[in-house]
LUMKOLPA-408934 format. One record per residue (C-alpha): residue number from 1; chain; x, y, z; residue in one letter. Coordinates in Angstrom, 1 decimal. Layout:
<atoms>
  nr kette     xx     yy     zz rest
 NUM     A      X      Y      Z    A
...
</atoms>
This chain:
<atoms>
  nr kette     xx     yy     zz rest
   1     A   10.3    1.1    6.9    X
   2     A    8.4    1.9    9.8    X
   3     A    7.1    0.7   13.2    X
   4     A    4.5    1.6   15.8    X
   5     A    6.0    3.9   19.2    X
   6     A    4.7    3.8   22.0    X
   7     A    1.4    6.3   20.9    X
   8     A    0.8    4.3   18.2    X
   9     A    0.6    7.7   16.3    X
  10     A    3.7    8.2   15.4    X
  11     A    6.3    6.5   13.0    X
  12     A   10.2    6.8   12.9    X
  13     A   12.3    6.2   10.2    X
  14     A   14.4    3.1   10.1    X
  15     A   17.5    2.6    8.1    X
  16     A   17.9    0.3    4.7    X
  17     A   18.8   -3.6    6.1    X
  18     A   21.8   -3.3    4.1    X
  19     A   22.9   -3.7    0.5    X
  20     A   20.4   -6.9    0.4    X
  21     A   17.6   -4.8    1.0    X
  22     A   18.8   -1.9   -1.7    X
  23     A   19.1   -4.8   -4.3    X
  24     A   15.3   -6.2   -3.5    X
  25     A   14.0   -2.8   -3.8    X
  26     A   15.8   -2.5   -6.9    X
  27     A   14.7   -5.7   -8.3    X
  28     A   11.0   -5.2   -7.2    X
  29     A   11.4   -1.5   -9.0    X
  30     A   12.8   -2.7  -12.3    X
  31     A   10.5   -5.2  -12.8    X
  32     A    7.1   -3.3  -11.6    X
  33     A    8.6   -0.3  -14.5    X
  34     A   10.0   -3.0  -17.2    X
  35     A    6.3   -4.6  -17.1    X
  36     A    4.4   -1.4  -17.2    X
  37     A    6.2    0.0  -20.2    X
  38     A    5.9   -3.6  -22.3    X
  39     A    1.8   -3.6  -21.1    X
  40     A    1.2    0.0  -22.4    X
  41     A    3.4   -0.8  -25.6    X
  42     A    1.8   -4.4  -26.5    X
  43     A   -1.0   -4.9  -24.0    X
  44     A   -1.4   -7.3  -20.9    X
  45     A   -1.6  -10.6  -23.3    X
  46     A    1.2   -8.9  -25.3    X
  47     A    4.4   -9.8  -23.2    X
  48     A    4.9  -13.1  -21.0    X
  49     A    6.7  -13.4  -17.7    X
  50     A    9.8  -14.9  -19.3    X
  51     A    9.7  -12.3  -21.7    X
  52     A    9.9   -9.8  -18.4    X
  53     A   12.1  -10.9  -16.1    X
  54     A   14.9  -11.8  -19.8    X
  55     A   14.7   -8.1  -20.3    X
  56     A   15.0   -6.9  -16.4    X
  57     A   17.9   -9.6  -16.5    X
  58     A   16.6  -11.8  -13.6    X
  59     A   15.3  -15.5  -13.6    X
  60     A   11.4  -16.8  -13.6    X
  61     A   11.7  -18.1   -9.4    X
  62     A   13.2  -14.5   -9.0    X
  63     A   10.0  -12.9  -10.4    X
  64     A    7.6  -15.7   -8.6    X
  65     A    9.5  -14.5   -5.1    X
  66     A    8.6  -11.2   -5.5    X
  67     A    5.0  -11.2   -7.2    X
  68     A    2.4  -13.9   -7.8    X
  69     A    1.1  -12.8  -11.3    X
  70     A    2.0  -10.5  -14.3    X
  71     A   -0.8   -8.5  -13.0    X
  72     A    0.6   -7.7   -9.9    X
  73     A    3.8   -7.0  -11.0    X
  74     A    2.0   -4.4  -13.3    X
  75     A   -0.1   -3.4   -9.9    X
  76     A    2.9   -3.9   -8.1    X
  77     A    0.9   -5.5   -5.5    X
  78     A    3.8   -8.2   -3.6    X
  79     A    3.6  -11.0   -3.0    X
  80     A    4.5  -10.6    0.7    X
  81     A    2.1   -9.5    2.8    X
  82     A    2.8   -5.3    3.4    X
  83     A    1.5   -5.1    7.3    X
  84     A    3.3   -8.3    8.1    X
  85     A    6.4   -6.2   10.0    X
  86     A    3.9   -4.4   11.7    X
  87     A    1.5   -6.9   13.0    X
  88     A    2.8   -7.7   15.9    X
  89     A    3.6   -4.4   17.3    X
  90     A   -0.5   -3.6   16.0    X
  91     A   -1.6   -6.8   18.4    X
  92     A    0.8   -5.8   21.2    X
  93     A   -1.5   -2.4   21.3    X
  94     A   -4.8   -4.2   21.9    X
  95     A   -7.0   -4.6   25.0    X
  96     A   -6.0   -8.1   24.9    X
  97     A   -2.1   -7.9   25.2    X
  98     A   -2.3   -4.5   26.5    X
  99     A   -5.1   -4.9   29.0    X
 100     A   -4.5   -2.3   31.3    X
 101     A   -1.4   -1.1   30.9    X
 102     A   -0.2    2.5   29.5    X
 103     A    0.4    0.9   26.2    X
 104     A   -2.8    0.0   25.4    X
 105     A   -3.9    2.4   22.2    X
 106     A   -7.5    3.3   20.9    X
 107     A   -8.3    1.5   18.1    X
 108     A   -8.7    4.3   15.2    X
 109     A   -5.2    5.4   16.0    X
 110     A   -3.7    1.9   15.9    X
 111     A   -5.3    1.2   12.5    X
 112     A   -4.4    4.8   11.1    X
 113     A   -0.8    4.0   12.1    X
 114     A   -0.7    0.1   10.6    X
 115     A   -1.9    2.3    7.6    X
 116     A    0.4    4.4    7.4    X
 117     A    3.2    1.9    7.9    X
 118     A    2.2   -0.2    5.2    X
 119     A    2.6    2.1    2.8    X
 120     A    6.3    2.6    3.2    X
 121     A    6.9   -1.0    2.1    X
 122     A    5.0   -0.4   -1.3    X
 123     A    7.6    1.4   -3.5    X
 124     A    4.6    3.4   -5.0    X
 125     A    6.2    5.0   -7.9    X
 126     A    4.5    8.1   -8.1    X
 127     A    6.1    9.4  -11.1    X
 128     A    4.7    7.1  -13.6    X
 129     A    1.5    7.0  -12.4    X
 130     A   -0.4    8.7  -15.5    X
 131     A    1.2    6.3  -17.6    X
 132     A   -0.2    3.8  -15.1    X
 133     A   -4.0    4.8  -14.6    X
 134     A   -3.9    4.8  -18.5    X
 135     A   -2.8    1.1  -18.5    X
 136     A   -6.0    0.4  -16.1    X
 137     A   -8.5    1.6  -18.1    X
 138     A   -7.0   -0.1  -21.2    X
 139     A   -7.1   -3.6  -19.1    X
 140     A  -10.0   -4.5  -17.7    X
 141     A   -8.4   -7.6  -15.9    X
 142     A   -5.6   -5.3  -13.9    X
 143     A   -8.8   -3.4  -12.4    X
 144     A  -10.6   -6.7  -11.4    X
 145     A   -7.1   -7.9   -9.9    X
 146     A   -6.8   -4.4   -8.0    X
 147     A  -10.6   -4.9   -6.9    X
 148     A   -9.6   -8.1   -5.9    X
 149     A   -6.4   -7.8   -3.8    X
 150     A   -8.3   -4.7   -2.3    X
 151     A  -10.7   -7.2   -1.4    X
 152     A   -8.2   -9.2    0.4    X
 153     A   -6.2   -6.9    2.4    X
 154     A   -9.8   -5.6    3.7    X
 155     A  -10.0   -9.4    4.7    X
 156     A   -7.0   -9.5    6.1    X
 157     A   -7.3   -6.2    7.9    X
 158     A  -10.6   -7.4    9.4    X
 159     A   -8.7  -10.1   10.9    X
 160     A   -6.0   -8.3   12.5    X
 161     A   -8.8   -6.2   13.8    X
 162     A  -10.9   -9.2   15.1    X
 163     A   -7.1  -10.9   16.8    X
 164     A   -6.6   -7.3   18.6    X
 165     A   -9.6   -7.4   20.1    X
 166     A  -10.4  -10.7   20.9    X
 167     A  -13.6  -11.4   19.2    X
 168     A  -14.2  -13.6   16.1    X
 169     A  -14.2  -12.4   12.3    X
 170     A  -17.6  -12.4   11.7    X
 171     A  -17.7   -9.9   14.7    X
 172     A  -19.8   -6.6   13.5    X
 173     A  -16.6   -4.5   14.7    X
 174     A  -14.2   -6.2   12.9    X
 175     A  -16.4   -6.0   10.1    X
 176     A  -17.0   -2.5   10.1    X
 177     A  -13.7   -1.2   11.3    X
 178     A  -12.1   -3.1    8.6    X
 179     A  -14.6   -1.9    5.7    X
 180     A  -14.4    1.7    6.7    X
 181     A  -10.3    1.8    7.4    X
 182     A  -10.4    0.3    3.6    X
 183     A  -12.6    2.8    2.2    X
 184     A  -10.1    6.0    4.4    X
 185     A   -7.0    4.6    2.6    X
 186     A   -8.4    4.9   -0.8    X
 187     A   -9.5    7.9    0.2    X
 188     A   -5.9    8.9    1.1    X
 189     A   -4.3    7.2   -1.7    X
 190     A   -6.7    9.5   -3.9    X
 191     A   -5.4   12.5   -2.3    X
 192     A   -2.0   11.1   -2.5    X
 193     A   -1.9   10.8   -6.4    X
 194     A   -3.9   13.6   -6.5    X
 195     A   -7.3   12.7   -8.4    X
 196     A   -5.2   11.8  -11.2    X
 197     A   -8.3    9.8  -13.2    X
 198     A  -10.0   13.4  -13.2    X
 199     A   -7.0   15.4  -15.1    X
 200     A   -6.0   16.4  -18.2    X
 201     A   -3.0   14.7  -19.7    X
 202     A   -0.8   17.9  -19.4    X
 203     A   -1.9   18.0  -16.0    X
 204     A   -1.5   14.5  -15.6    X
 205     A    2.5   15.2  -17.4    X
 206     A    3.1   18.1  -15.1    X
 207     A    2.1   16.6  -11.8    X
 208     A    4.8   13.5  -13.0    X
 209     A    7.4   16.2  -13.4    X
 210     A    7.1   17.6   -9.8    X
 211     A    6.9   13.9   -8.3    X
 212     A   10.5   12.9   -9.6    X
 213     A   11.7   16.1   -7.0    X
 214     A    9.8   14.1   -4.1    X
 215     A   12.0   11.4   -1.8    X
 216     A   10.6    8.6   -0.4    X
 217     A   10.9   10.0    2.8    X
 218     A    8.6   12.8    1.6    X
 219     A    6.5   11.3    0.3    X
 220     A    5.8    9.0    3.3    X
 221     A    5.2   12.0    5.5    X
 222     A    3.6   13.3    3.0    X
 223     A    1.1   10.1    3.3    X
 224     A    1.0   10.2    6.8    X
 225     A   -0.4   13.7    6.9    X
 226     A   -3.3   12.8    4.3    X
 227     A   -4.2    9.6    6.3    X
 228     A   -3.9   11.9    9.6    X
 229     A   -6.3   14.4    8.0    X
 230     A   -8.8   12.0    6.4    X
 231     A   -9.1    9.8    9.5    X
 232     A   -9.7   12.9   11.9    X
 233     A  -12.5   14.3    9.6    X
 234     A  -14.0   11.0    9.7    X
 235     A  -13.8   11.2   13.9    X
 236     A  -15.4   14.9   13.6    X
 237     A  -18.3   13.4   11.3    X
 238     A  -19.0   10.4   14.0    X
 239     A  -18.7   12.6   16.8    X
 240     A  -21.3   15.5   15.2    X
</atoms>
């Protein structure tokens, strides 16, 4: 995990909360794997929840407290919201908390960092993810979730956006900031899995090969730098 410094540009690692946390991150692992591997073997109608959670060895309300659907385990979208740690410190930043103080931070670099942030609380496994995109173009449902939840967080961003800066939802800036920050970190997260929908599968097979060498902590900076890089081309194209 992660949280916003005092630039709002930074982030700093923060230690595991403990053997409660390893255990939730393993949980959330085993089941997002265990239901990928059953959907690419029999299909998203092939497999039910019960089915799931008997062969990662934990109970239906376990499942429901991590994820809302069997699509989103297969997405491994949570059901917790993934900025929610980071919100405050994101509002603390704004002209409206902020107003006038040192701490105050431009809004690009706030939203680049609550970006950046929420990505270390998504477990992406990165080494699986041919196997993955495969699954999405055999379901058509697990692309109209994705589409969907994509659709939300943009909501939800916009929001944030609209709280920090003290005007409404519906406000054009909100709007826009939150559309365009959305369309940047699929941008990044393109970059991050490296095109994979445009490879070859031996490609595909040797890009999973180097990915099981990369840490977590790698590949969050790793992140970082791609969202850094994509979000300051997009300030050099507004500025020309």
């Amino acid at each position: 995990m992660h949280y916003m410094n005092d630039s709002a540009t930074e982030v700093r690692e923060i230690k595991p909360s403990g053997v409660r946390e390893r255990r939730r991150q393993e949980t959330y692992r085993a089941l997002t794997a265990q239901a990928r591997k059953l959907t690419a073997e029999r299909g998203l109608n092939g497999f039910t929840v019960q089915e799931l959670c008997a062969a990662v060895g934990v109970s239906r309300r376990t499942f429901f407290n991590y994820f809302a659907t069997k699509e989103d385990v297969i997405l491994g979208a949570r059901l917790t919201d993934p900025l929610q740690p980071f919100t405050q410190a994101f509002l603390d930043s704004g002209p409206v908390v902020a107003a006038g103080s040192m701490d105050q931070v431009p809004l690009q670099d706030a939203v680049r960092t609550l970006i950046i942030q929420g990505f270390s609380t998504m477990g992406v496994p990165r080494a699986d993810m041919y196997a993955f995109m495969e699954i999405m173009k055999a379901e058509p449902a697990l692309m109209k979730r994705m589409i969907e939840s994509a659709r939300s967080r943009q909501r939800r961003l916009g929001e944030l956006i609209a709280e920090r800066e003290g005007t409404s939802v519906d406000d054009p800036l909100a709007q826009t900031a939150s559309a365009l920050a959305s369309h940047l970190m699929t941008s990044a997260f393109e970059r991050f899995f490296g095109h994979l929908d445009g490879r070859e599968e031996s490609q595909h097979q040797s890009l999973d090969e180097g990915a099981d060498t990369e840490t977590p902590a790698q590949a969050q900076a790793r992140f970082a730098d791609i969202v850094t890089d994509i979000f300051d081309n997009a300030a050099r194209f507004f500025r020309a």
